[in-house]
C-alpha positions in Angstrom: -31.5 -34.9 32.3 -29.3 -37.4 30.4 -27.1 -35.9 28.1 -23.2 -36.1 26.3 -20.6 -33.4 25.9 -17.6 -33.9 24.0 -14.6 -31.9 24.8 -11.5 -31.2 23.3 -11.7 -34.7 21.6 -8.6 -35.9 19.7 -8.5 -39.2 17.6 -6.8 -41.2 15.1 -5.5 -44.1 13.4 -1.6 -44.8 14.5 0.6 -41.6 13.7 -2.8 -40.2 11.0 -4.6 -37.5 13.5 -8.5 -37.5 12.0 -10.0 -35.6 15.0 -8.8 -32.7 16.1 -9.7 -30.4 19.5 -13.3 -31.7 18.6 -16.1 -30.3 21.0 -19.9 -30.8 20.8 -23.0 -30.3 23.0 -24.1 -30.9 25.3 -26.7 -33.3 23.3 -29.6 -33.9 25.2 -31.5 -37.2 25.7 -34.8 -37.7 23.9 -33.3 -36.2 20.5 -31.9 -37.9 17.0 -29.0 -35.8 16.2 -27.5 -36.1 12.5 -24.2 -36.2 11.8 -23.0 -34.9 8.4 -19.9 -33.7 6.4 -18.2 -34.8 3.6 -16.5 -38.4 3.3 -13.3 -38.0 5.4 -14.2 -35.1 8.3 -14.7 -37.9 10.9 -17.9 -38.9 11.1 -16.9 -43.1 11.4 -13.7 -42.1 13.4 -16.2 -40.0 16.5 -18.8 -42.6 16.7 -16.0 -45.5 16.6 -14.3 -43.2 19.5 -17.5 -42.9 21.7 -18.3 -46.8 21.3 -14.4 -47.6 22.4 -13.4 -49.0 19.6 -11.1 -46.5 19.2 -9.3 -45.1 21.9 -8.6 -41.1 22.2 -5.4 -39.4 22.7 -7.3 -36.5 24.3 -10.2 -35.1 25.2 -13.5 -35.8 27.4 -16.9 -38.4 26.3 -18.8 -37.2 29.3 -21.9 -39.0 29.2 -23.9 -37.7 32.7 -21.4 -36.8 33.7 -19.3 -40.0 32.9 -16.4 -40.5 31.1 -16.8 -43.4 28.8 -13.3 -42.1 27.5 -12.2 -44.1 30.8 -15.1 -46.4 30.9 -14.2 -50.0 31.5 -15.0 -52.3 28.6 -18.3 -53.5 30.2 -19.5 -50.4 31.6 -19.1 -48.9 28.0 -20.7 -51.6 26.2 -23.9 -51.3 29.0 -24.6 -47.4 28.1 -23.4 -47.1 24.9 -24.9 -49.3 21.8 -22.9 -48.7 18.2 -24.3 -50.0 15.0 -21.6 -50.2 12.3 -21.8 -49.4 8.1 -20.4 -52.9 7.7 -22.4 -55.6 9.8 -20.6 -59.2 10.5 -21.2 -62.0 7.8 -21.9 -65.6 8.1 -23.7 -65.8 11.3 -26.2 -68.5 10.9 -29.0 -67.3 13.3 -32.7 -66.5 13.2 -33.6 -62.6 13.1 -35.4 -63.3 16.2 -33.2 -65.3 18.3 -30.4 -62.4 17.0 -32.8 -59.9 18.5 -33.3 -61.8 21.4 -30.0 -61.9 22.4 -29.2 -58.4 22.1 -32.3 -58.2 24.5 -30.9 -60.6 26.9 -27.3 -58.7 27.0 -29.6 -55.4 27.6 -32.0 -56.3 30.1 -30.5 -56.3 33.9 -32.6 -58.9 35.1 -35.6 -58.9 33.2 -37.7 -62.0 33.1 -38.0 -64.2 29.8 -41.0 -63.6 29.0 -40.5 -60.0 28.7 -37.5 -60.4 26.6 -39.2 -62.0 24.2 -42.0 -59.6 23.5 -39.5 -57.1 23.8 -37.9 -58.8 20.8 -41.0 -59.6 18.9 -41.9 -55.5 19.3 -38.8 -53.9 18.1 -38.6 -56.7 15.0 -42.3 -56.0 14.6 -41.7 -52.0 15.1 -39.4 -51.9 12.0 -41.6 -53.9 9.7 -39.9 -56.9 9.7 -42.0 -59.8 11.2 -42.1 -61.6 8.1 -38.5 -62.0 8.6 -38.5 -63.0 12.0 -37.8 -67.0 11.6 -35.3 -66.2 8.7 -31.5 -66.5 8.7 -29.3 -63.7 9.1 -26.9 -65.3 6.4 -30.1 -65.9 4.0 -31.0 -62.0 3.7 -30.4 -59.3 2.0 -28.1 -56.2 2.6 -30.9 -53.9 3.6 -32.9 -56.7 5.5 -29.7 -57.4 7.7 -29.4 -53.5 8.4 -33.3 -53.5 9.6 -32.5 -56.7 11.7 -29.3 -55.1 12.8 -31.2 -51.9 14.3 -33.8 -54.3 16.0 -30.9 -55.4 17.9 -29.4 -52.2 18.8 -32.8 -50.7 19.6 -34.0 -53.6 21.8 -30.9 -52.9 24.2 -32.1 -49.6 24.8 -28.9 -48.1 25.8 -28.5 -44.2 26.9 -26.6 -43.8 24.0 -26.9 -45.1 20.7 -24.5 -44.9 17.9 -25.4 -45.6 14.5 -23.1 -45.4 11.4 -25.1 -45.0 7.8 -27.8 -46.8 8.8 -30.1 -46.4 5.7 -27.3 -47.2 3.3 -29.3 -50.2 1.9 -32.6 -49.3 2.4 -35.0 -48.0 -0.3 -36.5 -44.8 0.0 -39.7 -46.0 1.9 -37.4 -48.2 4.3 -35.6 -45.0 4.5 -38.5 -43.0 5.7 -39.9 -45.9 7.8 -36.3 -46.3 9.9 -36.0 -42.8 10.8 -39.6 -42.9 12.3 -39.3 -45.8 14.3 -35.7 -44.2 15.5 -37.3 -40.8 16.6 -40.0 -41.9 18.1 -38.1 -44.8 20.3 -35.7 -42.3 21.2 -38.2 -39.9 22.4 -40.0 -42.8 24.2 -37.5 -44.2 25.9 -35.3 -41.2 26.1 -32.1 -42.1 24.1 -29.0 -40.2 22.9 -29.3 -41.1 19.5 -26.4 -40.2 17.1 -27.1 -41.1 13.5 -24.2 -40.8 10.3 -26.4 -39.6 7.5 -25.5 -38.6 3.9 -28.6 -37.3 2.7 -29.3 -33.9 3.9 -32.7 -33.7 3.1 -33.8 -36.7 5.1 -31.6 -35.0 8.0 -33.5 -31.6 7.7 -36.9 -33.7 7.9 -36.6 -36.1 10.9 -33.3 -35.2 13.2 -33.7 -32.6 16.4 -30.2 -31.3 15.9 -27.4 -31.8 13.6 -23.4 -31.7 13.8 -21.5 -30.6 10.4 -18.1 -31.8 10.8 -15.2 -30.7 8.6 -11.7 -31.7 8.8 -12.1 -33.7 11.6 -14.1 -30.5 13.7 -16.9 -29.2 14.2 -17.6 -26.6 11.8 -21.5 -25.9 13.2 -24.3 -27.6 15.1 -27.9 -26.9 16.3 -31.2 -27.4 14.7 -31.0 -28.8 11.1 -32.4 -25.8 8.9 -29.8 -23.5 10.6 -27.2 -26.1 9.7 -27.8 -27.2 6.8 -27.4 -23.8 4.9 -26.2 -22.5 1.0 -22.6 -21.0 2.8 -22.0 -23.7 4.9 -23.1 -26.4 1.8 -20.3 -24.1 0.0 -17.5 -23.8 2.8 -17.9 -27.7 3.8 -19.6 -29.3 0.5 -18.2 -27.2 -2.0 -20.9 -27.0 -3.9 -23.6 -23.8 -4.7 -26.9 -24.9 -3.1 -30.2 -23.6 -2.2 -32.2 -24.5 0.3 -35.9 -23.9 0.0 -39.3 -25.0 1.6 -41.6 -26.8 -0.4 -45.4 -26.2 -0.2 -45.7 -28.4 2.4 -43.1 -26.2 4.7 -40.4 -28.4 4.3 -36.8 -27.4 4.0 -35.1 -28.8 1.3 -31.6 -28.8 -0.5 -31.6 -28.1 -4.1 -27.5 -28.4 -5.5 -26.8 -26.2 -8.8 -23.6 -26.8 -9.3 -19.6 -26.7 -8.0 -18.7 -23.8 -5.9 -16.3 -21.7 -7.9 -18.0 -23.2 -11.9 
């Protein structure tokens, strides 16, 4: 079985240390895992680090049993897919031939024909046909996210990496993303990291979750032992409950600052 352990992970910006002696896992394949913590802890830094966009000074990405930390370029870019909070601007393409290409970079061989229904299904599995002939440059922030996580899920890679993904999105877009993303990842058995801020939609639709804290990992496993009211305090700083609806949902309700 696929899977990614992270040892003893150290990372940074010149002489500014962000992770520290950061361990996690292993994560298995075939599960969305949510990665959560307050703005600073490191969530950007480890998925920037894993993609190779940002070397380690330490530490171990071993991704079965590989060490992308050592990866070359190429190798890295084949098995590991990163989608970034800011996407590039001024690229005068088509959502589809955008998608297509992705597909193309991805597909070892596949004929053209299947590359392009592969495109078609993953811009048709998000919703988004009706954007298919557009221009990436015409459309909106949340329609160039969508088109962006076509691309990334069209490539299929072992692991993919993606950084606030509904940050534009309204709340059924919200919804409809993270249901297309676990269920491709369980079909076509991906490591899927995911940087979410909302912990309810985290509690609802990821397998597993990280909570990362001053550039560690303060906890992980399944969401709803997590997410709790003393870790929302020690990490979030904030009193919290956290409380199933009547449909047996866990959910985080916030009263107020830790300490008021």
């Amino acid at each position: 079985m696929a899977q990614l352990d992270i040892r003893g992970l150290a990372a940074g910006y010149g002489a500014t240390p962000v992770l520290r002696n950061l361990s996690a896992g292993p994560l298995a394949e075939g599960a969305v895992t949510a990665m959560l913590g307050p703005n600073g802890s490191g969530k950007s830094t480890l998925l920037k680090t894993l993609a190779g966009l940002n070397p380690p000074t330490r530490g171990e990405l071993l991704l079965d049993g590989e060490d992308l930390a050592r990866a070359t370029p190429a190798r890295r870019a084949e098995r590991a897919m990163y989608m970034p909070q800011a996407l590039p601007r001024g690229v005068h393409m088509t959502v589809f031939e955008s998608v297509l290409v992705a597909a193309r970079s991805g597909s070892r061989g596949a004929a053209g024909n299947d590359m392009q229904q592969a495109a078609l299904s993953a811009i048709a599995d998000l919703g988004i046909a009706a954007l298919a002939s557009r221009y990436l440059d015409e459309l909106s922030g949340g329609q160039k996210q969508l088109a962006s996580l076509a691309q990334a899920l069209v490539r299929r890679p072992r692991l993919l990496l993606l950084d606030e993904p509904l940050s534009a999105l309204d709340l059924n877009y919200q919804f409809h993303v993270m249901d297309v993303l676990r269920r491709q990842t369980r079909r076509h058995r991906l490591i899927t990291l995911v940087v979410l801020h909302d912990l309810n939609i985290a509690l609802r639709h990821a397998d597993h979750a990280l909570l990362l804290h001053g550039g560690a990992i303060e906890t992980e496993g399944l969401p709803a032992r997590v997410v709790t009211p003393d870790t929302l305090r020690r990490v979030y700083g904030v009193r919290a409950r956290v409380e199933r609806c009547p449909q047996g949902q866990a959910q985080v309700h916030v009263d107020g600052l830790a300490g008021a």
